[in-house]
C-alpha positions in Angstrom: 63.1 234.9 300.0 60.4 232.5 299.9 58.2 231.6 297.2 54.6 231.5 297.6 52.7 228.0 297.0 51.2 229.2 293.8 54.3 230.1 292.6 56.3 226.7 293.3 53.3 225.2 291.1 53.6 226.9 288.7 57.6 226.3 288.4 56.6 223.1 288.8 54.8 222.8 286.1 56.8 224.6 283.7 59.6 222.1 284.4 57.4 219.6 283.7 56.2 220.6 280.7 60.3 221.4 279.4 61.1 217.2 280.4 57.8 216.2 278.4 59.2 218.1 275.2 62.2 217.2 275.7 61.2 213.0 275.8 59.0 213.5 273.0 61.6 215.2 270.7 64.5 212.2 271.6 61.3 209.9 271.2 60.8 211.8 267.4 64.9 211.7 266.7 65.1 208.1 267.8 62.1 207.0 265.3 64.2 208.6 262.7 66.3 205.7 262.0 63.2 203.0 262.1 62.0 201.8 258.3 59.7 199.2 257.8 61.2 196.6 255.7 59.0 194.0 253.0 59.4 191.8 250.2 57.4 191.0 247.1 55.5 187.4 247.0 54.7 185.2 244.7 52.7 182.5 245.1 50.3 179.4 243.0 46.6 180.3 242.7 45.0 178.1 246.1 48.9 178.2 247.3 49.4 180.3 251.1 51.0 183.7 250.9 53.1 184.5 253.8 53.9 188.4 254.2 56.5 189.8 256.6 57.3 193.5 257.6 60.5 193.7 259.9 61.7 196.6 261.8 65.8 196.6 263.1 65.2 199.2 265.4 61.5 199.8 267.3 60.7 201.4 270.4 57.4 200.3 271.4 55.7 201.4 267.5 53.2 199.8 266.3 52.9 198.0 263.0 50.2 197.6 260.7 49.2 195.3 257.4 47.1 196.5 255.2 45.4 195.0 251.8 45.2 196.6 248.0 41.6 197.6 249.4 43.7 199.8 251.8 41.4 197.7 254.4 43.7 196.9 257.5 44.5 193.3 258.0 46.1 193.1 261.1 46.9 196.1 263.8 49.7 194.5 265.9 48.2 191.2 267.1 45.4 192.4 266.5 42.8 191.4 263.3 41.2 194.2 261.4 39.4 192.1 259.2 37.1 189.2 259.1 38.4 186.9 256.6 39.5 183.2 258.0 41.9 183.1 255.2 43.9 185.5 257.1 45.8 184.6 259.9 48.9 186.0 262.4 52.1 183.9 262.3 54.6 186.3 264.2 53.5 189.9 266.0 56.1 191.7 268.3 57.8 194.9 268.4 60.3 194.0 265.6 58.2 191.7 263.3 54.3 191.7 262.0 54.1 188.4 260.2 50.7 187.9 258.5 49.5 184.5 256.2 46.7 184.7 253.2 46.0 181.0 252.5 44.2 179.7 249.4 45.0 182.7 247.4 42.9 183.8 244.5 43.5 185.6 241.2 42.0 188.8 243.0 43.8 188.9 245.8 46.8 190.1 243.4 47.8 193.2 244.1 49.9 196.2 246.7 50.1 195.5 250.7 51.5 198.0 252.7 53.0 197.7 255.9 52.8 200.7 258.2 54.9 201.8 261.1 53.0 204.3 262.8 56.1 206.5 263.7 56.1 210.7 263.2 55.4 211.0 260.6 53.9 207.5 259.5 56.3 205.2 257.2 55.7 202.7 255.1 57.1 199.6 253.0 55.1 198.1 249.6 54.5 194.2 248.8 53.7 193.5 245.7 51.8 190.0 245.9 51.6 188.0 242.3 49.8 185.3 241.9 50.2 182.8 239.0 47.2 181.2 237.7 47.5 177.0 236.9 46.9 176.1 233.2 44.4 173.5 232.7 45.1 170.3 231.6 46.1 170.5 227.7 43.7 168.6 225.6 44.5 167.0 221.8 41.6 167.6 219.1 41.2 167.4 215.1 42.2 163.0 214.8 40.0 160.9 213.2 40.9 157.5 214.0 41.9 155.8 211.2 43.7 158.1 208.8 44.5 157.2 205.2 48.2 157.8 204.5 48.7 160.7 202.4 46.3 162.6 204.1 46.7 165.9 205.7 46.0 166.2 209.6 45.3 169.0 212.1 45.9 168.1 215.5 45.3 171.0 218.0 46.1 171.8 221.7 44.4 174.2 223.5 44.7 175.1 227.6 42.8 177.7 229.5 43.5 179.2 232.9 47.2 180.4 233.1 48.5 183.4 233.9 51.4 184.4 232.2 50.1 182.6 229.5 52.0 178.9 229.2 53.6 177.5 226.7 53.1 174.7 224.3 55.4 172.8 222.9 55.1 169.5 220.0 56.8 166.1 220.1 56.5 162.9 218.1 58.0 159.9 219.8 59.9 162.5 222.4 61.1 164.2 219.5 60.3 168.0 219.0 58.5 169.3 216.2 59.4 172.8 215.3 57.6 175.3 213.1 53.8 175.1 214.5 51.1 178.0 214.8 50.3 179.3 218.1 47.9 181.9 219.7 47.1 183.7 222.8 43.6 184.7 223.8 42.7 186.8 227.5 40.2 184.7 229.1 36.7 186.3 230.0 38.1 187.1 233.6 40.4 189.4 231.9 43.1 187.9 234.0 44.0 184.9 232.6 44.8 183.1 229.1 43.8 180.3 227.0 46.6 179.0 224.9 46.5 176.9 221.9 48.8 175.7 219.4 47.7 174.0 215.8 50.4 170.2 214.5 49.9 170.3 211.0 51.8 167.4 208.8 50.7 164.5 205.9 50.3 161.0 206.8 53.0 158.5 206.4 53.1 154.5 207.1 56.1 155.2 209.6 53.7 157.3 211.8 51.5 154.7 212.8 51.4 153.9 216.1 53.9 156.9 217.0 52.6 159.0 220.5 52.3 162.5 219.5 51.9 164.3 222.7 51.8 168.2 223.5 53.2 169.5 226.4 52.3 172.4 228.7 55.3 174.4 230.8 54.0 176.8 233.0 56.2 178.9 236.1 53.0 177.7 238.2 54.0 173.7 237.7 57.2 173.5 239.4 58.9 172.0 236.4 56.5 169.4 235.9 54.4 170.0 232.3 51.5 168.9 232.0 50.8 166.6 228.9 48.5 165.3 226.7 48.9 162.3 224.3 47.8 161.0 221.4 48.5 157.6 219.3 48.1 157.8 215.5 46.9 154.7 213.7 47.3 155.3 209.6 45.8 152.7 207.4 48.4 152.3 204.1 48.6 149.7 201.4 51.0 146.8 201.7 54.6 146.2 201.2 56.0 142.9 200.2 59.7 141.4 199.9 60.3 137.7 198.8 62.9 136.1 200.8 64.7 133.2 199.6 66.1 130.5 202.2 69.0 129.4 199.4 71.4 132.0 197.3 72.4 128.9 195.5 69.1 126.1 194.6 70.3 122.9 193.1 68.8 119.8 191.9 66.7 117.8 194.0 67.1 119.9 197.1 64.4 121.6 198.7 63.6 125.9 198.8 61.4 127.9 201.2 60.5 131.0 199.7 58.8 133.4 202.3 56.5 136.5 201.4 56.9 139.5 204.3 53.8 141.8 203.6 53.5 145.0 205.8 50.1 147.0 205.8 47.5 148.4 208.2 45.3 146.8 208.4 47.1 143.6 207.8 47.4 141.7 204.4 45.0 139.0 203.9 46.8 135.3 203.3 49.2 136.0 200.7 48.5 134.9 196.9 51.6 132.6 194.7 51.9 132.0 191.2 54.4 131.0 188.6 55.3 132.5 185.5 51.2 134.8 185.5 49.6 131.0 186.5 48.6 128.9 188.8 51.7 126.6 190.7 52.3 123.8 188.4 52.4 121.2 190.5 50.8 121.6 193.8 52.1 118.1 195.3 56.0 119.9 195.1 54.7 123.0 195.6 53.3 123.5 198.8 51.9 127.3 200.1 51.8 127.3 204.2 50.8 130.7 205.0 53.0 133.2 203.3 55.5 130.5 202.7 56.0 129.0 199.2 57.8 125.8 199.9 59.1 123.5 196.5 60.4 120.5 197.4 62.9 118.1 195.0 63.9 121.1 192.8 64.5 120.1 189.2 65.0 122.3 185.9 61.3 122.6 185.0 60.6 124.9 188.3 62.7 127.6 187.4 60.9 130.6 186.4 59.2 133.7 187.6 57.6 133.4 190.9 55.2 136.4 192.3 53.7 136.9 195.7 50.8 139.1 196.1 49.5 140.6 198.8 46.3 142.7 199.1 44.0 145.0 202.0 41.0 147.1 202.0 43.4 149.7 201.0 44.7 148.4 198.2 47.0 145.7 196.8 50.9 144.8 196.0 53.3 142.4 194.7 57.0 141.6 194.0 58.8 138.6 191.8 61.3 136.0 192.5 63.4 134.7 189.3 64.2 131.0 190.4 67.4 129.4 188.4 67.5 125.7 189.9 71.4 124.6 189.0 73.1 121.0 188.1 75.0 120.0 191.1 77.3 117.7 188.7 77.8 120.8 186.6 79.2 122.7 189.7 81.3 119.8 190.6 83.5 119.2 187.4 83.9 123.7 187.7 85.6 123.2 190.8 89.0 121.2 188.8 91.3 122.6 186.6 89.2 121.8 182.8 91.7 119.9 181.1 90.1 119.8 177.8 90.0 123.5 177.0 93.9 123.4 178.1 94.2 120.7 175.1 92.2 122.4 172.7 94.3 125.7 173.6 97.5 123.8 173.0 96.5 122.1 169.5 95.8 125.6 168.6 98.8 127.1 169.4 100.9 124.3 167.7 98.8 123.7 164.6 99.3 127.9 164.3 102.8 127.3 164.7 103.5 124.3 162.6 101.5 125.9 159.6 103.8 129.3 160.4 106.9 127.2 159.6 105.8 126.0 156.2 104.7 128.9 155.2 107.8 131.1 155.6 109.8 127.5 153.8 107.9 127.6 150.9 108.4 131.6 150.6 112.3 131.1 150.9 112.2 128.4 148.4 110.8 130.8 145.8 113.2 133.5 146.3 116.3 131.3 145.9 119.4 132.6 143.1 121.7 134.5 142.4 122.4 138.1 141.4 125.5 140.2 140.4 126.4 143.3 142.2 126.3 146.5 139.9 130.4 146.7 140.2 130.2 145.4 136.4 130.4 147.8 133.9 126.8 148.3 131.4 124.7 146.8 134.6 122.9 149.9 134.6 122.2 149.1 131.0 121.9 145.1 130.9 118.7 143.7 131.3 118.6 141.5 134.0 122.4 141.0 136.2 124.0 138.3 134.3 123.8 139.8 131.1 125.6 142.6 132.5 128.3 140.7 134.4 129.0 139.0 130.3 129.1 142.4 128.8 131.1 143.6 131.4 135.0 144.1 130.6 137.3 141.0 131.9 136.7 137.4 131.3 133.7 134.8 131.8 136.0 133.6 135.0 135.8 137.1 136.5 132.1 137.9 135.7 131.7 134.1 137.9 133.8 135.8 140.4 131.2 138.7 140.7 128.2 137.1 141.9 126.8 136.6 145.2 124.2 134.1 146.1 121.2 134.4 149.0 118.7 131.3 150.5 
């Protein structure tokens, strides 16, 4: 049987028609296992964002990158958009590469990468973008400041995003316990930051650095800091220092005046005993030194050193006891003549001991008769009753007993 021509078309075209369904449903099943993949960004205000869709498996599909605007970027190799802060890095089947260079707060936001697949799939990137804090600044000191008076030092930046942190040291030490606040810039985007020192002056804070420090995720781990140096104006402190523990006669002492104020002491002022220095040709001032040459008895006494600023004034005393050098040198020995006059004691005691207790046995010497006799209980005295006794005059001798 033969077929006619319009017939053998027409089967023609019907097979023709099966293979093209057929390539477009492998074409559909095969773009089943394609995804678009992304990653989110961060990146410094005026820093380059680099975004990157990949796709593992892509037959010939085209990728796209879009902005939060949902205005395309890039369609393949292909720009969308004029911007010359936008640029291509990579484009190929697999890979849609784009770069954003000196990014801005508003460019913050969602890009989507598209791979234009049935039905179209997509991948988000969030991009964040940190905003730089300022350079902190140090106000509220009054240079100089009395000591004892209250200061307010305060540290304020502007422009970060998160809002940074402040933090307090004096002399690289950290001060805890200060006030802080947070305020949303104008641009509704960013922060100003400041944070409030407050303490009392003290002498031992003059000259320290106090210096406030500003971390931020945006400065790499390098703060940003501000310094300031405090200069307190306090009343002096004086200490007389002696150049000998131990002065003696016709040597020679320094005695030195250390005075400590801001601003410093003006030359320091000597006197002895609330007068002038008795004799100025010995007692020579050079500076803050009081030197006294060929000490002798008459210079001891009460010496004061005085020392006075615009603050205020101060003083302190030195008690000067000048000492015999001979005096010293017969201490050093063994002193013989209190051993002596300990000695004559101790023997005129015992001498005068011994005739004491001689003259008290000499008036107690006799005799006296034990009560063995009979009427001693009734006798007057112990002889009487050894002679009225029974027995002879020979036994009553025989009865008594002498002591010494």
């Amino acid at each position: 049987m033969r077929l006619r021509p319009s017939a053998l078309l027409r089967f023609y075209s019907l097979c023709g028609l099966l293979i093209q369904a057929a390539a477009t449903k492998n074409k559909v099943k095969g773009s089943q296992g394609q995804f678009p993949l992304t990653q989110n960004v961060t990146v410094v205000e005026g820093g380059t964002a680099n975004l990157t869709c990949r796709v593992d498996q892509n037959d010939n599909t085209s990728l796209q990158w879009s902005n939060p605007a949902q205005q395309t970027l890039y369609f393949d190799d292909k720009k969308a958009l004029r911007d010359n802060r936008i640029e291509l890095v990579r484009a190929s089947w697999h890979e849609l590469s784009i770069s954003v260079s000196d990014v801005s707060l508003s460019d913050e936001g969602q890009y989507t990468c598209s791979l234009f697949t049935m039905p179209v799939k997509t991948s988000k990137a969030f991009l964040t973008v940190l905003g730089v804090p300022e350079k902190p600044q140090i106000s509220g000191f009054t240079s100089p400041v009395m000591e004892g008076e209250r200061m307010q030092l305060t540290c304020k930046t502007s422009g970060s995003k998160p809002a940074a942190d402040i933090r307090w040291f004096k002399n690289d030490k950290e001060i805890k316990d200060v006030k802080y606040l947070k305020e949303e810039d104008a641009n509704r985007r960013t922060f100003t930051v400041s944070s409030t020192l407050d303490f009392r002056a003290d002498r031992s804070d003059d000259g320290a650095v106090v210096s406030c420090r500003v971390d931020h995720e945006s400065l790499n781990s390098t703060p940003q800091i501000a310094r300031q140096v405090l200069e307190i104006h306090y009343t002096p402190s004086v200490k007389i220092i002696s150049s000998s523990s131990w002065p003696e006669e016709g040597q020679s002492i320094v005695l030195t005046c250390e005075s400590k104020g801001k601003p410093l002491p003006e030359p320091v002022l000597w006197t002895k005993d609330g007068g002038e220095l008795p004799d100025p040709e010995r007692m020579i001032v050079n500076g803050r030194d009081l030197r006294i040459s060929f000490l002798n008895k008459t210079d001891n006494g009460t010496y004061r050193c005085e020392a006075t600023n615009p603050i205020g004034q101060n003083s302190t005393e030195y008690v000067l006891i000048v000492h015999d050098p001979n005096a010293l040198a017969g201490q050093t020995g063994p002193d013989h003549a209190l051993i002596g006059g300990i000695v004559a004691v101790v023997v005129f005691v015992t001498l005068c001991s011994i005739i004491l207790l001689g003259r008290y046995l000499a008036r107690h010497k006799g005799t006296y008769l034990t009560n063995e006799a009979k009427g001693a209980e009734d006798a007057p005295d112990a002889d009487t009753a050894i002679i009225n006794a029974e027995g002879s005059q020979v036994n009553a001798e025989e009865k008594k007993e002498y002591f010494i």
